[in-house]
FITOR-947741 format. One record per residue: x, y, z of N, C-alpha, C in turn. Coordinates in steps of 0.02 Angstrom, whole numbers. Example, Ala and Ser with C-alpha at 12.3 -4.5 7.8 and 13.67 -1.06 7.14 Angstrom:
! FITOR-947741
NODE  660  -284  390  615  -225  390  660  -165  390
NODE  642  -112  354  684  -53  357  645  2  394
***
This chain:
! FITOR-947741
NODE  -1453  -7688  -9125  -1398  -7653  -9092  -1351  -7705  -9061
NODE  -1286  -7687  -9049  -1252  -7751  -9036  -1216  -7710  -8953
NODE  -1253  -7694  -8905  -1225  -7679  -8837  -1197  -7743  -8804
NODE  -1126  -7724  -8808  -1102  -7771  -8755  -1065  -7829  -8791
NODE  -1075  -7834  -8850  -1057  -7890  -8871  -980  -7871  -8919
NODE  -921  -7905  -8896  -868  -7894  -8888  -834  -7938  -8936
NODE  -860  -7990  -8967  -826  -8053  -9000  -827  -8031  -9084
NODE  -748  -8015  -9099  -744  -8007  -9163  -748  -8065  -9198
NODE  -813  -8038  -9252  -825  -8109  -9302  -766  -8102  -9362
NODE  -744  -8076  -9375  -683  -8065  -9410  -725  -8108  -9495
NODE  -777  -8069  -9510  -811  -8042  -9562  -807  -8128  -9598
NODE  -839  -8166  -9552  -846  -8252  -9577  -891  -8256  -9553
NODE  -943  -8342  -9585  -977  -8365  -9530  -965  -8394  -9469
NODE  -990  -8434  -9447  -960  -8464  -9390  -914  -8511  -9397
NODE  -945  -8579  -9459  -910  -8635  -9446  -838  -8606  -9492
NODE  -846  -8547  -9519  -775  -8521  -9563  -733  -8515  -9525
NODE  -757  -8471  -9452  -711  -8441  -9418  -680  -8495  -9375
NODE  -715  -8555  -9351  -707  -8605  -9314  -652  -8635  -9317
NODE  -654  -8659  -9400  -619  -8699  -9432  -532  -8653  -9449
NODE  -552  -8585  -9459  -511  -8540  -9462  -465  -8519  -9394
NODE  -477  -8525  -9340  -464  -8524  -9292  -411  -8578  -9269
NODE  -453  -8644  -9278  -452  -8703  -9254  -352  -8718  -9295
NODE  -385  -8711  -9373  -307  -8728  -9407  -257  -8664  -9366
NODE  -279  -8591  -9370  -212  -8533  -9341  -164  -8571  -9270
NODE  -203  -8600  -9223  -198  -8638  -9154  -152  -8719  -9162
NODE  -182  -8735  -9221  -138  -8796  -9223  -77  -8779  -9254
NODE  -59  -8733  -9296  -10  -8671  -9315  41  -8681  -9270
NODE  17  -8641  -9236  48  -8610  -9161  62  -8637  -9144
NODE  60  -8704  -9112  67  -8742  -9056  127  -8792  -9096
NODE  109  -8811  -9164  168  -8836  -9189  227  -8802  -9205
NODE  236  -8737  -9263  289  -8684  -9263  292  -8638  -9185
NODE  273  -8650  -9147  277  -8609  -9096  281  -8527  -9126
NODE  276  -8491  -9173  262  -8446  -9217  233  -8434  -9286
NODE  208  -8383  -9269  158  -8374  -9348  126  -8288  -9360
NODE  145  -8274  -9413  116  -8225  -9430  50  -8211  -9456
NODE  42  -8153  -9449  -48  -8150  -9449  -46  -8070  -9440
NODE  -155  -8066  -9460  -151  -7987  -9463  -169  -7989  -9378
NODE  -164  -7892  -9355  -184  -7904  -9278  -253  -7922  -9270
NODE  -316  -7914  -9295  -379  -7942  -9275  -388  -8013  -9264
NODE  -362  -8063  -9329  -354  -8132  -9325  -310  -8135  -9249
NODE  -250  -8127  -9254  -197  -8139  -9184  -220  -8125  -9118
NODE  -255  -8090  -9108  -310  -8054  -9042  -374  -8111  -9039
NODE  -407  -8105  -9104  -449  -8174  -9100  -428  -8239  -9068
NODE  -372  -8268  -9089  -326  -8328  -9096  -296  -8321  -9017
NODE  -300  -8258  -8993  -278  -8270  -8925  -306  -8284  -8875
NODE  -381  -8264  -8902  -446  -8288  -8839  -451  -8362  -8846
NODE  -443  -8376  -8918  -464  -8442  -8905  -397  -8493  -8897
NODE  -352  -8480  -8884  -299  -8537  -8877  -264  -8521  -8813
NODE  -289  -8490  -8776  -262  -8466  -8696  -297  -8534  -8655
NODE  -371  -8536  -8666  -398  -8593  -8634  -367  -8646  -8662
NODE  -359  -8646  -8708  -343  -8718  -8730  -271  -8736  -8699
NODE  -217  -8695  -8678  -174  -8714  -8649  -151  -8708  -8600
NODE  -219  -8691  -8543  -215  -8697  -8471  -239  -8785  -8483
NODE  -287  -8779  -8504  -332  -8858  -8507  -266  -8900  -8520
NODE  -215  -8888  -8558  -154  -8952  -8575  -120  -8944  -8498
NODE  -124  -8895  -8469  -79  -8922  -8410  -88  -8979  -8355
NODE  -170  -9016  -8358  -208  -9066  -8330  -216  -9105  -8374
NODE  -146  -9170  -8378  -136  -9202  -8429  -189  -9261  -8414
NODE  -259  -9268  -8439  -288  -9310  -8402  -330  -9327  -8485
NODE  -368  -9373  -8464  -399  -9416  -8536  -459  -9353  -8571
NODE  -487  -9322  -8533  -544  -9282  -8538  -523  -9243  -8561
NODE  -459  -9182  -8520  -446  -9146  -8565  -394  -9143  -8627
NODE  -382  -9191  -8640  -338  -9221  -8736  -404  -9227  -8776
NODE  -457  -9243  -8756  -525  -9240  -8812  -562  -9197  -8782
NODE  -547  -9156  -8742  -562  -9090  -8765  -542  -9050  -8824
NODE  -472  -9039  -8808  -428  -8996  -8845  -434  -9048  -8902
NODE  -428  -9094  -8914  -430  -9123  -8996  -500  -9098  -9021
NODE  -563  -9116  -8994  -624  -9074  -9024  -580  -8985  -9045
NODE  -565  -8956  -9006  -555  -8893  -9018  -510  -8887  -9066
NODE  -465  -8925  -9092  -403  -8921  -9131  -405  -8960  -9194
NODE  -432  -9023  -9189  -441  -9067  -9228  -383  -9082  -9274
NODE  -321  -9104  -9236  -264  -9124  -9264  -229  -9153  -9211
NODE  -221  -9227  -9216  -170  -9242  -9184  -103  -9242  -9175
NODE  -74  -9220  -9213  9  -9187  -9206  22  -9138  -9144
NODE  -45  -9093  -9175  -58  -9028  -9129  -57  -9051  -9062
NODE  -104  -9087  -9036  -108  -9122  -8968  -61  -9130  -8938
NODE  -23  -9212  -8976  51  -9223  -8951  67  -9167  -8923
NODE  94  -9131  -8990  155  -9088  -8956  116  -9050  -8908
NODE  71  -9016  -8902  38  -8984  -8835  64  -9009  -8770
NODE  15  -9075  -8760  24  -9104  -8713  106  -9123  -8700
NODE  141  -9148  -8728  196  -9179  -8722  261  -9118  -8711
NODE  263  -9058  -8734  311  -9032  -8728  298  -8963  -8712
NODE  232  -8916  -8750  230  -8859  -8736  201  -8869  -8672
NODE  164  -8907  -8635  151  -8920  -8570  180  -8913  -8505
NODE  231  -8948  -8545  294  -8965  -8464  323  -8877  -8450
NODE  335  -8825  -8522  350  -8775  -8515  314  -8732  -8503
NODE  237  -8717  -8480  203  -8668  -8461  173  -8697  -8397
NODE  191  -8744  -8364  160  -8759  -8314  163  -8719  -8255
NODE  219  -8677  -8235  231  -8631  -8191  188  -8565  -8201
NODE  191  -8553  -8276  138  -8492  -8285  84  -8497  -8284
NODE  49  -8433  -8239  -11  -8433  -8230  -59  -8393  -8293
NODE  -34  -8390  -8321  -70  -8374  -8386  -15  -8317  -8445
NODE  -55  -8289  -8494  -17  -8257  -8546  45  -8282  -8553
NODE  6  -8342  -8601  42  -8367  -8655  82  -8368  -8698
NODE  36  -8322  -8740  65  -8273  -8819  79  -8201  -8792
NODE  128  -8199  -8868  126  -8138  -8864  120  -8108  -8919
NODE  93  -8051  -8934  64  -8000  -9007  148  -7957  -9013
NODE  172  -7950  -9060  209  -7926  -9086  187  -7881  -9170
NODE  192  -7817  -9143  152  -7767  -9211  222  -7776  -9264
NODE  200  -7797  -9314  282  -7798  -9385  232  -7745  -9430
NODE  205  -7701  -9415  184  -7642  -9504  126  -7665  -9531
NODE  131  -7643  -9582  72  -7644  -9627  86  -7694  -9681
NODE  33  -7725  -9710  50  -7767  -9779  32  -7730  -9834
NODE  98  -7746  -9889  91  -7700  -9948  3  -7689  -9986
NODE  -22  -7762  -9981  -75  -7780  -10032  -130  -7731  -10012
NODE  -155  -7732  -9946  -199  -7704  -9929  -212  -7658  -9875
NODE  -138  -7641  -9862  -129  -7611  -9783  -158  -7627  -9714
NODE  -167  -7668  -9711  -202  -7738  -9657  -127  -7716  -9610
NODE  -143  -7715  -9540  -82  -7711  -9491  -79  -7797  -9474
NODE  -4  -7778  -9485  13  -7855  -9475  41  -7863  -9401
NODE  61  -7923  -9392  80  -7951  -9310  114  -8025  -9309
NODE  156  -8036  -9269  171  -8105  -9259  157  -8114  -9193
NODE  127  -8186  -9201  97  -8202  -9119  128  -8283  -9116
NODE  164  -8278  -9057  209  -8320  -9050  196  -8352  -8945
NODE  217  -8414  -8958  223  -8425  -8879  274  -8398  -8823
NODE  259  -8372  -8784  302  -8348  -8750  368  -8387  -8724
NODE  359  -8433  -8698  408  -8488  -8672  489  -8501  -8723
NODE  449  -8495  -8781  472  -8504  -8846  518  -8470  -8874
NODE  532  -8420  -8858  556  -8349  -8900  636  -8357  -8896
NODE  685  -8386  -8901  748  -8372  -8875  793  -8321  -8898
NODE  769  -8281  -8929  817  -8207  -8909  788  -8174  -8879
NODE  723  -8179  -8840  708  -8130  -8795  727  -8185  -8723
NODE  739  -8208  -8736  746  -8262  -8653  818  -8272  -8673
NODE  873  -8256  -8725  942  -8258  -8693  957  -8312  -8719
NODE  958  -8367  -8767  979  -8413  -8805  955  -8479  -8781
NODE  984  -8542  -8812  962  -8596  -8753  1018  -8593  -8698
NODE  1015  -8659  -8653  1056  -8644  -8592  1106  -8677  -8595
NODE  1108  -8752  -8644  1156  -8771  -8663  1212  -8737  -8714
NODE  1186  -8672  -8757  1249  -8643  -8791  1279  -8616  -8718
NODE  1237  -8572  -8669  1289  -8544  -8633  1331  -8580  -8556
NODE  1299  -8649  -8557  1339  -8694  -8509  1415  -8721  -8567
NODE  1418  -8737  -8630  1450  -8751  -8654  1533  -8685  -8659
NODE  1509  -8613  -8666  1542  -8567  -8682  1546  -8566  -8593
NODE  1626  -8589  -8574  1641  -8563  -8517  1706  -8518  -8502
NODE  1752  -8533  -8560  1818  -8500  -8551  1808  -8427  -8588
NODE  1847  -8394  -8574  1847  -8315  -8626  1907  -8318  -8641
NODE  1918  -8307  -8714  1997  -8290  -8758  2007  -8213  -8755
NODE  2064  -8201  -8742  2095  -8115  -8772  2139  -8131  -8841
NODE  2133  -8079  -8875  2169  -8072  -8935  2225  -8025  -8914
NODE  2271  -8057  -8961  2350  -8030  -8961  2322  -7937  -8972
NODE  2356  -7902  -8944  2366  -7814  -8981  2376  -7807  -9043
NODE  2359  -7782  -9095  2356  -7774  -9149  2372  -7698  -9143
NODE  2435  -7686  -9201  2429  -7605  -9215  2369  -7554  -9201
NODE  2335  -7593  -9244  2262  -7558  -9267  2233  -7534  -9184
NODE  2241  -7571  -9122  2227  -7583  -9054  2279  -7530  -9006
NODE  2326  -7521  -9029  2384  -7492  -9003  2374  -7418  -9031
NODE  2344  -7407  -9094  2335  -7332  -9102  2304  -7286  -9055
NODE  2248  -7335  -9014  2222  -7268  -8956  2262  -7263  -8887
NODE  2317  -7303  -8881  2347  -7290  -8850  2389  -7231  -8844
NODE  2457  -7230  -8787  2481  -7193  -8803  2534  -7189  -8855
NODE  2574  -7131  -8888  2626  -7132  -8943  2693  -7168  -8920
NODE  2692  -7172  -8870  2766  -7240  -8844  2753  -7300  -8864
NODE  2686  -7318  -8819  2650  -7410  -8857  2663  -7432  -8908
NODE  2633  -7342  -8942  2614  -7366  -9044  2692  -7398  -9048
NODE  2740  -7336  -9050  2815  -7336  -9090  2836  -7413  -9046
NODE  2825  -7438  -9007  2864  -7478  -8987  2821  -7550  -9022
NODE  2755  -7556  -9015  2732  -7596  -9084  2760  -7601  -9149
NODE  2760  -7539  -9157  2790  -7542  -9246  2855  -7576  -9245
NODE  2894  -7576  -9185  2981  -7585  -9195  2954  -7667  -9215
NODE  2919  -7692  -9161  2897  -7762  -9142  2893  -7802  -9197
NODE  2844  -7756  -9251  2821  -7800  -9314  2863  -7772  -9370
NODE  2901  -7736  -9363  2981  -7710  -9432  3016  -7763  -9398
NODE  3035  -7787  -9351  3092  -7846  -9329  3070  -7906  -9360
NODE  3013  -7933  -9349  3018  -8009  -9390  3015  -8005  -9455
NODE  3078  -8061  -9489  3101  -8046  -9519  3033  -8094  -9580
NODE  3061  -8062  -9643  2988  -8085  -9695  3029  -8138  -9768
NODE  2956  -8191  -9767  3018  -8239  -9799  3000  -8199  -9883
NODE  3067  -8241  -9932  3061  -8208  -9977  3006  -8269  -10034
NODE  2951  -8242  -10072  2941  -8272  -10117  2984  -8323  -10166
NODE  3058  -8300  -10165  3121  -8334  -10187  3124  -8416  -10177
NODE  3138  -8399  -10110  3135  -8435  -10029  3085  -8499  -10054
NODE  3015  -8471  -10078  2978  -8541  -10046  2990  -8574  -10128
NODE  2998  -8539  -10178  3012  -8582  -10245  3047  -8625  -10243
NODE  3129  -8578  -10222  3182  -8645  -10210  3182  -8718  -10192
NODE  3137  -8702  -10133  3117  -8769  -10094  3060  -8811  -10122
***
């Protein structure tokens, strides 16, 4: 009987799931996103939550920790070095599960599980596009703009754009 016991084996052995795990996490941490079904992504979330409280104590012990757990050094780096500095304020929940449907092949519910910190259309772009965008332009009235106005506006638009005068195709040959 299995009372109590909560840990989806996600239908592997151990060192399958380990190793299976281990690459989804080094995934993640490098694309900062990745798709997946929801059982794997729920799995993948128990085990890579610890692993990136442990990067916020940038200390010798825990980098060979998390390298035992990851077994990629790229993965590390960037952990330590950058996704670090950005979750350090948070006290936890990391990721996040995002449900995208079903997959055609086998109807498996799918999910993208992505870092939170990470996401920039849910956090509003970076900060440098919107320190850069400081002025606002208006566009000239356009007829097309003047129709919901009132019928004086319109007629006095139309006079506006029948007055300038239009060159002739003639005109630009000659020259």
């Amino acid at each position: 009987m299995r009372h109590g016991k909560k840990f989806n084996h996600l239908s592997r052995k151990a060192p399958h799931r380990k190793s299976m795990l281990s690459n989804m996490a080094s995934s993640l941490i490098i694309h900062k996103k990745i798709e997946t079904t929801v059982a794997k992504a729920k799995a993948l979330r128990k085990y890579i939550e610890p692993i990136l409280t442990r990067s916020k104590n940038d200390t010798t012990h825990s980098r060979r920790t998390v390298f035992s757990l990851l077994n990629n050094k790229e993965s590390v780096t960037e952990l330590f070095n950058n996704i670090s500095e950005k979750i350090a304020s948070r006290p936890g929940g990391y990721t996040r599960i995002i449900k995208t449907g079903f997959r055609l092949g086998d109807n498996a519910e799918m999910c993208v599980i992505e870092l939170v910190d990470y996401n920039t259309l849910l956090l509003g772009g970076d900060d440098k596009a919107a320190a850069s965008k400081t002025r606002r332009r208006r566009r000239k009235k356009s007829t097309a703009n003047v129709a919901e106005e009132s019928p004086k506006a319109k007629k006095e638009a139309l006079k506006k754009v029948e007055k300038k005068p239009k060159k002739d195709k003639d005109d630009k040959k000659s020259k």
